[in-house]
ZABA-367622 format. One record per residue (C-alpha): x, y, z. Coordinates in steps of 0.25 Angstrom, whole numbers, padded with zeros to 4 digits, always signed. Example, Ala and Ser with C-alpha at 12.3 -4.5 7.8 and 13.67 -1.06 7.14 Angstrom:
2
+0049-0018+0031 +0055-0004+0029 
! end
This chain:
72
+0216-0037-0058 +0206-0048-0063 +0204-0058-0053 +0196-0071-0051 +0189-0068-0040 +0172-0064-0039 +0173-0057-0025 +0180-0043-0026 +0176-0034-0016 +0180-0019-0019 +0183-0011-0007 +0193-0001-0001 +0205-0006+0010 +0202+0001+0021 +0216-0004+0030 +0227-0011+0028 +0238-0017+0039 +0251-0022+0032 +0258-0028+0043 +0271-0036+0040 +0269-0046+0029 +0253-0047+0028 +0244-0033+0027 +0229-0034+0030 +0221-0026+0021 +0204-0022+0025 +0195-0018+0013 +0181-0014+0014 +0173-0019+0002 +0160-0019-0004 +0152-0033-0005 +0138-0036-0008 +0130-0026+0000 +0139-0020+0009 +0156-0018+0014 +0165-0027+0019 +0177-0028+0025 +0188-0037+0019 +0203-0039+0024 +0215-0046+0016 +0226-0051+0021 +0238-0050+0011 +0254-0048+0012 +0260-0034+0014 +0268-0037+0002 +0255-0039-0008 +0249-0028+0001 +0259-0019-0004 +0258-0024-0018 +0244-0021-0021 +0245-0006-0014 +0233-0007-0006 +0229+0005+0003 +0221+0009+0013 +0209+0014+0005 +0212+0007-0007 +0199+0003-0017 +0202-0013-0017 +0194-0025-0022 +0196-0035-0014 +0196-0050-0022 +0188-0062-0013 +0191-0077-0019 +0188-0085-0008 +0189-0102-0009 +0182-0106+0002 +0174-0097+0012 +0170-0101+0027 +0156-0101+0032 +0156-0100+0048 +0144-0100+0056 +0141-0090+0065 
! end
């Protein structure tokens, strides 16, 4: 699948919770120097679609318009 998009982040799903119409789907990826976690928040039904499951190898796809800056 080509995509427009300059962050990808290959990783493995390590849970997923379908519940009704929205599922939540964690990964843990590789970025820079060390893992991350990253969580997606997609309908069941695209869910379903693109067969994810748990253990899954994944590349997860970051375009991002604007990002907040908070101060700690």
């Amino acid at each position: 699948m080509d995509a427009g998009v300059r962050n990808k982040i290959t990783g493995q799903i390590e849970d997923i919770k379908a519940d009704g119409v929205m599922s939540l789907v964690k990964m843990r990826g590789t970025w820079a120097d060390g893992s991350m976690r990253f969580t997606s928040v997609m309908t069941t039904d695209s869910l379903e679609e693109a067969g994810f499951q748990k253990g899954d190898q994944v590349d997860a796809l970051v375009k991002a318009i604007n990002v907040v800056f908070v101060k700690h």
